[in-house]
N, CA, C and O of each residue as an XYZ file, in Angstrom:
700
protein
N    -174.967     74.515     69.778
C    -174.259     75.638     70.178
C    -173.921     75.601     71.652
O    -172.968     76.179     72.173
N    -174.816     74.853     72.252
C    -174.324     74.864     73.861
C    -173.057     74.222     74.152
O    -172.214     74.489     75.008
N    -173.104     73.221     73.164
C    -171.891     72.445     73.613
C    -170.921     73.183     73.173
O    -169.908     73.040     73.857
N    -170.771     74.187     71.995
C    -169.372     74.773     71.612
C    -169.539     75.615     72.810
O    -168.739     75.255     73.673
N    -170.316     76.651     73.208
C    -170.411     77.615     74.242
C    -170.041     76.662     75.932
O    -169.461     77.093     76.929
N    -170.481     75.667     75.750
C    -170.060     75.089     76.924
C    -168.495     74.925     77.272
O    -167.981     75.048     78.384
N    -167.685     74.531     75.709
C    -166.784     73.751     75.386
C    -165.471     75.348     75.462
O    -164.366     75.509     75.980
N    -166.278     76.101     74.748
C    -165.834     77.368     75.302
C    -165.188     77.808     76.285
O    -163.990     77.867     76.559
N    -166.394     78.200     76.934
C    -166.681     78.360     78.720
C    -165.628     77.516     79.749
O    -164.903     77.983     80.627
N    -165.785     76.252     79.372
C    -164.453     75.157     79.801
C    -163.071     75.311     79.801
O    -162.150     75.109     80.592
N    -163.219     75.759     78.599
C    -161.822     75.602     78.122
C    -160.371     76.437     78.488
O    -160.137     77.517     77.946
N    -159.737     76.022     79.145
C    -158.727     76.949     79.769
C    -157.362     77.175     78.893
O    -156.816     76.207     78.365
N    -156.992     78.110     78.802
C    -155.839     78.110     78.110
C    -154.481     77.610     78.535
O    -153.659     78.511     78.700
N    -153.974     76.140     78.794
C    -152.893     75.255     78.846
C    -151.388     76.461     78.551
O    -151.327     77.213     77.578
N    -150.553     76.386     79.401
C    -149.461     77.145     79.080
C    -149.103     76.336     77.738
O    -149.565     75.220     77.502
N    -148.230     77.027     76.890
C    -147.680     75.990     75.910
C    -146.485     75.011     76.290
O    -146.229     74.045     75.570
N    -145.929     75.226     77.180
C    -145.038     73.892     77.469
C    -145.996     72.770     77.851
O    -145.497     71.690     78.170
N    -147.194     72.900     77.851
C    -148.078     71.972     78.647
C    -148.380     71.037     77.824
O    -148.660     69.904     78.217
N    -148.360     71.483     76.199
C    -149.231     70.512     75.235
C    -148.238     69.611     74.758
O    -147.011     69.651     74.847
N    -149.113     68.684     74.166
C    -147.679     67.246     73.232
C    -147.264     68.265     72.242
O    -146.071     68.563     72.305
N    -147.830     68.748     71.523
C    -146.635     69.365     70.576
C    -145.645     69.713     71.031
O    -144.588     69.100     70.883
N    -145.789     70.882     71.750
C    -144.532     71.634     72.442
C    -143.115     70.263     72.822
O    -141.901     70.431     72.708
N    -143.857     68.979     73.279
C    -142.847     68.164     73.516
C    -142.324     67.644     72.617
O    -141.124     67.396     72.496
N    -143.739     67.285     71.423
C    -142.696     66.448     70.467
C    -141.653     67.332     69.435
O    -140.656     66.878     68.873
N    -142.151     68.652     69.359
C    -141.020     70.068     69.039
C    -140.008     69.821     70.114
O    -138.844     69.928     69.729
N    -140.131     69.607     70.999
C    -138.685     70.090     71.666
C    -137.816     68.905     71.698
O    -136.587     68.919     71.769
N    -138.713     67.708     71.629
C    -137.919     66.082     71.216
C    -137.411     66.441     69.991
O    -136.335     67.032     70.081
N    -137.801     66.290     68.942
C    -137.367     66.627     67.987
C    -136.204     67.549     67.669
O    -135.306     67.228     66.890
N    -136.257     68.581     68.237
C    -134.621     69.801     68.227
C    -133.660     68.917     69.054
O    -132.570     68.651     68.547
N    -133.945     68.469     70.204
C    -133.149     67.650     71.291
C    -132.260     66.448     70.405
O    -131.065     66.164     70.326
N    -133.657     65.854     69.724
C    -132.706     64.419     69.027
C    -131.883     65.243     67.953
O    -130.699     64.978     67.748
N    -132.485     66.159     67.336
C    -131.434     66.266     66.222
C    -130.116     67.326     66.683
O    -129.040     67.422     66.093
N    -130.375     67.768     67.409
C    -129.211     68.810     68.302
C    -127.999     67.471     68.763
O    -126.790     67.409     68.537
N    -128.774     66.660     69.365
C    -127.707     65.838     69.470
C    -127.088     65.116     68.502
O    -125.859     65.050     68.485
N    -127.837     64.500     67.598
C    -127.327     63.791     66.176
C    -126.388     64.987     65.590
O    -125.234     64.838     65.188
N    -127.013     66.017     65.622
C    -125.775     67.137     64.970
C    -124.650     66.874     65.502
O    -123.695     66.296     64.983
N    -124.818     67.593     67.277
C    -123.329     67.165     67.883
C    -122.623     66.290     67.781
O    -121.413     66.493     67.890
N    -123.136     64.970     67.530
C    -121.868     63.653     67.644
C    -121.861     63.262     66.180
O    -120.808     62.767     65.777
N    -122.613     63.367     65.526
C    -122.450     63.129     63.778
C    -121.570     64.526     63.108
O    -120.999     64.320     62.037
N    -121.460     65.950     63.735
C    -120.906     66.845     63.005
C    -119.519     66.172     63.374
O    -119.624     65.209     62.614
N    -118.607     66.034     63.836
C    -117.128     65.615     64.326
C    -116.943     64.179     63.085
O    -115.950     63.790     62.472
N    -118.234     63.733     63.094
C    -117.607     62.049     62.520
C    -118.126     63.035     60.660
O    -117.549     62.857     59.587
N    -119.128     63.826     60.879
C    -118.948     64.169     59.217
C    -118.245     65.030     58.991
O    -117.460     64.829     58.065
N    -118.187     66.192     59.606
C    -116.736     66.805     59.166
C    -115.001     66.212     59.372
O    -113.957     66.813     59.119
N    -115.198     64.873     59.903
C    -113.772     64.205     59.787
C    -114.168     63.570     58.897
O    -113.157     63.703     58.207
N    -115.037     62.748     58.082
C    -115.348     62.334     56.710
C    -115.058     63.210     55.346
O    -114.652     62.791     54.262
N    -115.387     64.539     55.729
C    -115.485     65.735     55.031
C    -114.165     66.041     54.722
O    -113.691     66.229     53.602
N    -113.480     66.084     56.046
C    -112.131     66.750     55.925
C    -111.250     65.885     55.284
O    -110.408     66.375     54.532
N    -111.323     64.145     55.530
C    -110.708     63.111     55.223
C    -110.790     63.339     53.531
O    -109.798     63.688     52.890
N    -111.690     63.171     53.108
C    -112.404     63.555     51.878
C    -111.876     64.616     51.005
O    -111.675     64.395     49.811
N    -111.571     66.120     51.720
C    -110.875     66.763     50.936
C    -109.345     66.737     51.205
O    -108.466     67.412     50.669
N    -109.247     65.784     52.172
C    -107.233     65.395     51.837
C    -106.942     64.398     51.157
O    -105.756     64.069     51.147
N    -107.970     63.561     50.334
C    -107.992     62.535     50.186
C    -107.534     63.081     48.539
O    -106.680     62.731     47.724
N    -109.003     64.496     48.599
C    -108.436     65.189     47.238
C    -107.631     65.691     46.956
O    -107.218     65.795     45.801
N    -107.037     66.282     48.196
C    -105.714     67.351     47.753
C    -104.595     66.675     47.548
O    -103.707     67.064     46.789
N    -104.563     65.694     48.162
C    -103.395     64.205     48.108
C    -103.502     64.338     46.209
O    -102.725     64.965     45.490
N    -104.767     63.494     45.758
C    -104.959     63.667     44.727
C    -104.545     64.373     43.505
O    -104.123     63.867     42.465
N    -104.716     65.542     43.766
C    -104.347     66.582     43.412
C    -102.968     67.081     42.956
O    -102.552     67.636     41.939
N    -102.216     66.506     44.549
C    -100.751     66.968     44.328
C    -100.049     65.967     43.763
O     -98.989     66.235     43.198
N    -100.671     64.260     43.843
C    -100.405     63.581     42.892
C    -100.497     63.576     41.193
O     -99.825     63.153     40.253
N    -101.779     64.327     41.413
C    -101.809     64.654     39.602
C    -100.532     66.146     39.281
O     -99.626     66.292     38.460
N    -100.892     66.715     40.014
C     -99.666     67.816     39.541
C     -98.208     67.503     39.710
O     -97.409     68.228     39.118
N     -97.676     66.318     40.589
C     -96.189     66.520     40.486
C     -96.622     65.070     39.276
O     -95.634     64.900     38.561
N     -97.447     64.342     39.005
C     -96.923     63.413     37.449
C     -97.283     64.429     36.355
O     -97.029     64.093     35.198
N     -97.881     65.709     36.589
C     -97.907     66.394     35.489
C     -96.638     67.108     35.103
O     -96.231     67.287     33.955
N     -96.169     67.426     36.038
C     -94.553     68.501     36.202
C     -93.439     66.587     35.723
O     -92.841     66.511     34.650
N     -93.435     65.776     36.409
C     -92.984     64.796     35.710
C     -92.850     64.569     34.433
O     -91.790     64.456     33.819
N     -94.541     64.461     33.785
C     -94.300     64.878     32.670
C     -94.073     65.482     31.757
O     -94.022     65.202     30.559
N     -93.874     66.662     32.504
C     -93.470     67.893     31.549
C     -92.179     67.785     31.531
O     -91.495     68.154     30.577
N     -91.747     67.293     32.530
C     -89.872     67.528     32.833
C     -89.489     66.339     31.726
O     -88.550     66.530     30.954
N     -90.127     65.318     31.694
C     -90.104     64.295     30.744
C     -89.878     64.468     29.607
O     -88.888     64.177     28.935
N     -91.054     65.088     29.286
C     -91.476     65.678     27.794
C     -90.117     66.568     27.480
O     -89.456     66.518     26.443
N     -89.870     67.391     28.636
C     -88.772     68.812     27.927
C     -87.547     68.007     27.916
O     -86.707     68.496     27.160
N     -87.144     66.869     28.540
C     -85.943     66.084     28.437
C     -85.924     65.332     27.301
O     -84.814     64.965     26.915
N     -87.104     64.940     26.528
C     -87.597     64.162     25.439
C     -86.962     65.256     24.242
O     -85.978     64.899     23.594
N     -87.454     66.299     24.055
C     -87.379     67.405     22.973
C     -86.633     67.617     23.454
O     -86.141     67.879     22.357
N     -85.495     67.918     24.452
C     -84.091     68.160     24.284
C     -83.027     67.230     23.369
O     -81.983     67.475     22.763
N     -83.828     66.063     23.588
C     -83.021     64.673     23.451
C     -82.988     64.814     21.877
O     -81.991     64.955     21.168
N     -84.249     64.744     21.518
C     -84.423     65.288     20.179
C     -83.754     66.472     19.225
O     -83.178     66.231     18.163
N     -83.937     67.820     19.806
C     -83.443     68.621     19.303
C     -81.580     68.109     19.265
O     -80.776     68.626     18.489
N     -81.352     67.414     19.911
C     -80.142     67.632     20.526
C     -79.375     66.236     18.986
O     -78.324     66.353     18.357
N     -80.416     65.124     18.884
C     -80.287     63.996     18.128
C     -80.278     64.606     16.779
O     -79.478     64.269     15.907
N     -81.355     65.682     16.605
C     -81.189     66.064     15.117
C     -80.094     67.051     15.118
O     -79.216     66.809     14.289
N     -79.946     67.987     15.762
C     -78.700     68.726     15.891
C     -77.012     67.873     15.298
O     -76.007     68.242     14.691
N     -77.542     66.537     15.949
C     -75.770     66.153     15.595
C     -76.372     64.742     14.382
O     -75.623     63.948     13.813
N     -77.447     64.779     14.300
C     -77.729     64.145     12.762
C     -77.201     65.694     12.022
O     -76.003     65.695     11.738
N     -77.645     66.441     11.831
C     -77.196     67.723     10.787
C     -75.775     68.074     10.635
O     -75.157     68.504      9.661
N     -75.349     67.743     12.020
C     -73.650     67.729     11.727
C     -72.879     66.498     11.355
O     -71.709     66.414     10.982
N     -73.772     65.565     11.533
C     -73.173     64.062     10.745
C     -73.360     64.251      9.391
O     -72.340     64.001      8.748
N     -74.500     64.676      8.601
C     -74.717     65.111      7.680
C     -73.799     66.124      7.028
O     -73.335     65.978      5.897
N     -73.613     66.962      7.666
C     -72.577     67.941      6.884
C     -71.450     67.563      6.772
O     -70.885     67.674      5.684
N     -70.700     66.914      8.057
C     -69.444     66.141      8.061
C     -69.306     65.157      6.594
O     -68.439     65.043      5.727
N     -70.519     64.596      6.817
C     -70.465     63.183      5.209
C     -70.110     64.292      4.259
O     -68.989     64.373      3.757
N     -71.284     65.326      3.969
C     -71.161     66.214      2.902
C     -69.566     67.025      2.606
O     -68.992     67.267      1.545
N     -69.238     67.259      3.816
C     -67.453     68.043      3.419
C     -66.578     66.770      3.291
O     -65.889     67.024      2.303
N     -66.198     65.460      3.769
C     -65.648     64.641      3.079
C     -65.952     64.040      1.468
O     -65.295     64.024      0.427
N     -67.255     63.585      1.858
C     -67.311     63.586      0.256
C     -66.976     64.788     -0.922
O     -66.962     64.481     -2.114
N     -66.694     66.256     -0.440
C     -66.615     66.730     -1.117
C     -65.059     66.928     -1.073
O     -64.384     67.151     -2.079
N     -64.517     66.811      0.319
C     -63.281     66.230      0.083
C     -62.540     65.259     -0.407
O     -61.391     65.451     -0.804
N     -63.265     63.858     -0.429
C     -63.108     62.837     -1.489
C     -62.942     63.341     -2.780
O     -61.885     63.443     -3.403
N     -64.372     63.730     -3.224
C     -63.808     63.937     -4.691
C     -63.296     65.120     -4.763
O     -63.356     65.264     -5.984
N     -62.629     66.510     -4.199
C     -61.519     67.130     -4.857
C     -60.121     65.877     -5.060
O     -59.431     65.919     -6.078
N     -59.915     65.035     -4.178
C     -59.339     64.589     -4.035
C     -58.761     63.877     -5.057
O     -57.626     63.984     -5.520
N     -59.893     62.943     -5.443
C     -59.792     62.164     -6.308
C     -59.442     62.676     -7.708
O     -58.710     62.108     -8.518
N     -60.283     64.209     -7.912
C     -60.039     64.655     -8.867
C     -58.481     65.097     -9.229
O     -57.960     64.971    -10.337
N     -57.940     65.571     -8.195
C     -56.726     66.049     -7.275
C     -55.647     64.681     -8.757
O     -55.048     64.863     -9.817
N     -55.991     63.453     -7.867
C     -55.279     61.992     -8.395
C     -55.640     62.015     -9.720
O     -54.775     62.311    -10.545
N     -56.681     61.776    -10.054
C     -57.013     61.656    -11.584
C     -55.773     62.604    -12.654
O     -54.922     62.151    -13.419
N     -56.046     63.758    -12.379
C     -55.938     64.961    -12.824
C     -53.964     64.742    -12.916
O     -53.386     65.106    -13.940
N     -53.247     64.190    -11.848
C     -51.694     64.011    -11.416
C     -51.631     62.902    -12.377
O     -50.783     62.832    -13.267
N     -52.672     61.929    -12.144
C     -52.260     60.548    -13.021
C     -52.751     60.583    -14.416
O     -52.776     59.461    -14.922
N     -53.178     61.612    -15.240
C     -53.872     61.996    -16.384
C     -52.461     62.482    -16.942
O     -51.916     62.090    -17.974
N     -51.911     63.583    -15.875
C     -50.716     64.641    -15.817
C     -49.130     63.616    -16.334
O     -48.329     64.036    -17.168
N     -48.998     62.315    -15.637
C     -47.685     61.641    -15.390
C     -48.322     60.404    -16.611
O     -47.570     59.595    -17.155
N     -49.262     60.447    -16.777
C     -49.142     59.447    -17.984
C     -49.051     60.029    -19.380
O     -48.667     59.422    -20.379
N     -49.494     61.404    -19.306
C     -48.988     62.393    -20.620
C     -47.221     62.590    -20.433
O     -46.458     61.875    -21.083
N     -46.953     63.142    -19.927
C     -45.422     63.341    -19.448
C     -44.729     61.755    -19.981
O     -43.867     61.875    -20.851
N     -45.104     60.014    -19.434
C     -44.666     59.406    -19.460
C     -44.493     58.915    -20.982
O     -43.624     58.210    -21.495
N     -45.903     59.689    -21.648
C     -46.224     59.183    -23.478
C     -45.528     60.249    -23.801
O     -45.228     59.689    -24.855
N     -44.988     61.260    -23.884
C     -44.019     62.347    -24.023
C     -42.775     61.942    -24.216
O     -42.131     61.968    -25.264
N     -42.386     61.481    -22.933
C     -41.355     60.613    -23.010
C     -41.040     59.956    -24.057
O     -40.159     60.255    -24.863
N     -42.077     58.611    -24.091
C     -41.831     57.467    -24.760
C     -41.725     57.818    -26.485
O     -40.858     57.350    -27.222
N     -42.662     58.614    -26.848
C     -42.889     59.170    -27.399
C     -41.042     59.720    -28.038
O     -40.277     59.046    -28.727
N     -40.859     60.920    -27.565
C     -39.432     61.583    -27.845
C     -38.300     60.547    -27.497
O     -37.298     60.842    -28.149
N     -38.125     59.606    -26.823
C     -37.213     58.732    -27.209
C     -37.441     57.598    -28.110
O     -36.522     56.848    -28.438
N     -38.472     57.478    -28.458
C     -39.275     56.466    -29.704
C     -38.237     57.365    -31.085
O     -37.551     56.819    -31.949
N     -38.453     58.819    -30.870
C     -38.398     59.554    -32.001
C     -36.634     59.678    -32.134
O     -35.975     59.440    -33.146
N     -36.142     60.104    -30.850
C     -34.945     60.178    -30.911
C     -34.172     58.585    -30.987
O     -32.958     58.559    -31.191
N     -34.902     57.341    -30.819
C     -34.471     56.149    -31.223
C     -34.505     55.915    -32.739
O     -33.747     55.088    -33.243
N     -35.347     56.609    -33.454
C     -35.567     56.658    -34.636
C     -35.022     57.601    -35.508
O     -35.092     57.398    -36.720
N     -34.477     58.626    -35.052
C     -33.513     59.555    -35.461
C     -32.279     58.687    -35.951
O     -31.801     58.418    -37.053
N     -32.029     58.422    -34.856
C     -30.618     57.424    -34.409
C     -30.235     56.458    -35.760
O     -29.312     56.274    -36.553
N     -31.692     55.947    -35.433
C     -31.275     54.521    -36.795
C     -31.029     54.827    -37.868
O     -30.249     54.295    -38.658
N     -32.161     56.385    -38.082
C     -31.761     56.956    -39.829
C     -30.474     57.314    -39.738
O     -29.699     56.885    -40.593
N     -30.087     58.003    -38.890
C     -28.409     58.428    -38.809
C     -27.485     57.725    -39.264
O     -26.600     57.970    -40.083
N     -27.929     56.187    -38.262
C     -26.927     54.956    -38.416
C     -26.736     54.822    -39.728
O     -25.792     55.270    -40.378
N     -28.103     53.886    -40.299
C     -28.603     53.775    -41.549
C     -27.804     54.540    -42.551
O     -26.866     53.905    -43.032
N     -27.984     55.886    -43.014
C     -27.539     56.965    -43.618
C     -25.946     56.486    -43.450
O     -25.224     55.986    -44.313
N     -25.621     56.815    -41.998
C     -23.821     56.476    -41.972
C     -23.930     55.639    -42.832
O     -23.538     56.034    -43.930
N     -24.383     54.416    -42.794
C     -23.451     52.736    -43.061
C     -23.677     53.062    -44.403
O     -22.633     53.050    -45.054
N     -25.029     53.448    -45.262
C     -24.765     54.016    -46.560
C     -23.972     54.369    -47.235
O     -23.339     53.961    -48.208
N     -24.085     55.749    -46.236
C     -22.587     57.094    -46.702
C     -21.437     56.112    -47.211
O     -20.965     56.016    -48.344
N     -21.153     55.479    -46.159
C     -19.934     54.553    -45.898
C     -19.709     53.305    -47.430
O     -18.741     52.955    -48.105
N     -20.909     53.036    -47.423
C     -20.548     52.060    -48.569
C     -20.576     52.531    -49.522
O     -19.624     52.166    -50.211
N     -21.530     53.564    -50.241
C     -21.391     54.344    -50.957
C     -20.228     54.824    -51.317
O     -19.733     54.673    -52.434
N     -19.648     55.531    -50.224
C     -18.165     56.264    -50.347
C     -17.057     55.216    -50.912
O     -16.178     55.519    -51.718
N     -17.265     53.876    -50.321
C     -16.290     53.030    -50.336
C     -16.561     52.495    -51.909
O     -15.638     52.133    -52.639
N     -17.793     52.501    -52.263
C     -17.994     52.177    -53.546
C     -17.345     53.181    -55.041
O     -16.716     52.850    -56.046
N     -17.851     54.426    -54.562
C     -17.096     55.763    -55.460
C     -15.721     55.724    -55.325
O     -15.049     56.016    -56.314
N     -15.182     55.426    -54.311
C     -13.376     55.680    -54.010
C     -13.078     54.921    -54.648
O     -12.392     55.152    -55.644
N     -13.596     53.395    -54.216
C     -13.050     52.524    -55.216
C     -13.354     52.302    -56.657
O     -12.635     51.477    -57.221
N     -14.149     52.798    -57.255
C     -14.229     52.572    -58.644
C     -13.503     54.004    -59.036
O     -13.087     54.032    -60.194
N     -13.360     54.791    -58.519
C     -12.670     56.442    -59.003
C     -11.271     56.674    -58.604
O     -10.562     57.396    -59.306
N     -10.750     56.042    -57.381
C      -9.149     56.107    -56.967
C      -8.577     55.046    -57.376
O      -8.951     53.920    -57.701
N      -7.498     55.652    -57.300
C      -6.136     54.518    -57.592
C      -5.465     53.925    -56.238
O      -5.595     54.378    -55.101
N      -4.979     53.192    -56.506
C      -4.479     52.297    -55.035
C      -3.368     53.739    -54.512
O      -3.150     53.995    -53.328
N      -2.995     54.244    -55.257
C      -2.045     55.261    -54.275
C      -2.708     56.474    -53.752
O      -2.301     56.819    -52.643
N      -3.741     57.289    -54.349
C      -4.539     57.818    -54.025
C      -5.309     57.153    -52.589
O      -5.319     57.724    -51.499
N      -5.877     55.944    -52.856
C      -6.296     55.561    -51.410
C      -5.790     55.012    -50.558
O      -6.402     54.279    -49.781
N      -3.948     55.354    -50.485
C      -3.214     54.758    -49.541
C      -2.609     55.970    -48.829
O      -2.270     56.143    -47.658
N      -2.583     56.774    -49.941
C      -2.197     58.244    -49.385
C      -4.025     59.041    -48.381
O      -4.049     59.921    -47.520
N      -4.755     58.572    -48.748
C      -6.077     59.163    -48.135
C      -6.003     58.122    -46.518
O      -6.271     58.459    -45.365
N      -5.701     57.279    -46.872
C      -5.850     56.196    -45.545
C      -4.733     56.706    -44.340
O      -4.749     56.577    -43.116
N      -3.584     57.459    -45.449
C      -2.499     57.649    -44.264
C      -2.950     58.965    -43.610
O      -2.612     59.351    -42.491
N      -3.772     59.605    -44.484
C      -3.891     61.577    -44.215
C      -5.085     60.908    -43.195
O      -4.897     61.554    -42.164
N      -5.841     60.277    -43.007
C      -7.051     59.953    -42.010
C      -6.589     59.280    -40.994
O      -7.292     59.292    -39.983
N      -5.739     58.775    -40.972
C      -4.771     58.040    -39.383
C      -4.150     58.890    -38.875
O      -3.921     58.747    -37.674
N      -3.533     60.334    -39.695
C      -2.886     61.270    -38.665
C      -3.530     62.308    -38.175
O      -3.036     63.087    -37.360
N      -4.763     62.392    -38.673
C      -6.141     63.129    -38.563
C      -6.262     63.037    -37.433
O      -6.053     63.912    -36.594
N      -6.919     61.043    -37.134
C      -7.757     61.087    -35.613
C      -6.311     60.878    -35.237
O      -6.434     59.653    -35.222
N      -5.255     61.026    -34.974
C      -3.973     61.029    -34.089
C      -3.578     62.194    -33.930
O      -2.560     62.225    -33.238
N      -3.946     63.224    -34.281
C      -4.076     64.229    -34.061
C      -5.191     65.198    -33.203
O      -5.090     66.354    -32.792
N      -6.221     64.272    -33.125
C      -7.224     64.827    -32.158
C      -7.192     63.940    -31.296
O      -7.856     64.209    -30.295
N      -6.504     62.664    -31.292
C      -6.506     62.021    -29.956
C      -5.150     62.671    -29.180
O      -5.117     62.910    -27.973
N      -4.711     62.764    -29.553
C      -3.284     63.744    -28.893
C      -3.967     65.163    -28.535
O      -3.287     66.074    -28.062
């Protein structure tokens, strides 16, 4: 106990700037006060570099996104625009062909029309050629016939007097 009471008794109370702590505390704030100062400039220009590095980034991803959108909406225009005049190529085929065949039907229907008309024809002068011949026919009959009855039934003066009354006949209608 003497020695703590001695050690006591001794012992003076050191201001606190006096002791190593106090120094190696105030080394310590000193070094890092300074490491702050000349490392804050080089890390916040790392920092700052860093977030332009992102925003660069950034505005690179958003104008290839607007790119691609402008892309895309020029794409589906292109499209809408391709099927649009596929649907009118389509309809176009569809009203010719349907103009084709009125058309055709149109021809059929004229040439169905002029080949009846033409068997009509052929037909009624077939008939009126055949009229004709019985006519003929019949005449040249009549004729021999007649010539056959006159002559077995008239007398030569009878059919000289008939021959003269039939010469002043047609000389009389040719006059």
């Amino acid at each position: 106990m003497i020695s703590v009471a001695h050690a006591a008794q001794g012992a003076v109370a050191a201001p606190v700037y006096a002791t190593p702590e106090f120094w190696v505390a105030a080394a310590f704030v000193v070094v890092v006060g300074f490491v702050y100062w000349k490392a804050r400039r080089a890390i916040v220009g790392m920092l700052d570099a860093r977030a332009a590095e992102i925003r660069a980034r950034l505005d690179d991803a958003r104008k290839l996104r607007e790119d691609a959108q402008a892309v895309l909406a020029d794409y589906q225009r292109r499209q809408r625009d391709a099927m649009k005049e596929a649907e009118e190529i389509v309809e176009h085929a569809r009203q010719e062909a349907e103009l084709m065949r009125k058309t055709a039907e149109a021809n059929l229907e004229a040439s169905i029309q002029r080949r009846e008309r033409q068997a009509a024809e052929r037909i009624a002068q077939a008939e009126a050629q055949a009229i004709a011949e019985v006519r003929s026919a019949a005449a040249d009959l009549a004729v021999v016939a007649s010539r056959k009855v006159l002559s077995e039934t008239l007398s030569q003066a009878d059919r000289d007097r008939l021959v003269e009354d039939s010469i002043r006949q047609v000389q009389g209608r040719l006059n």
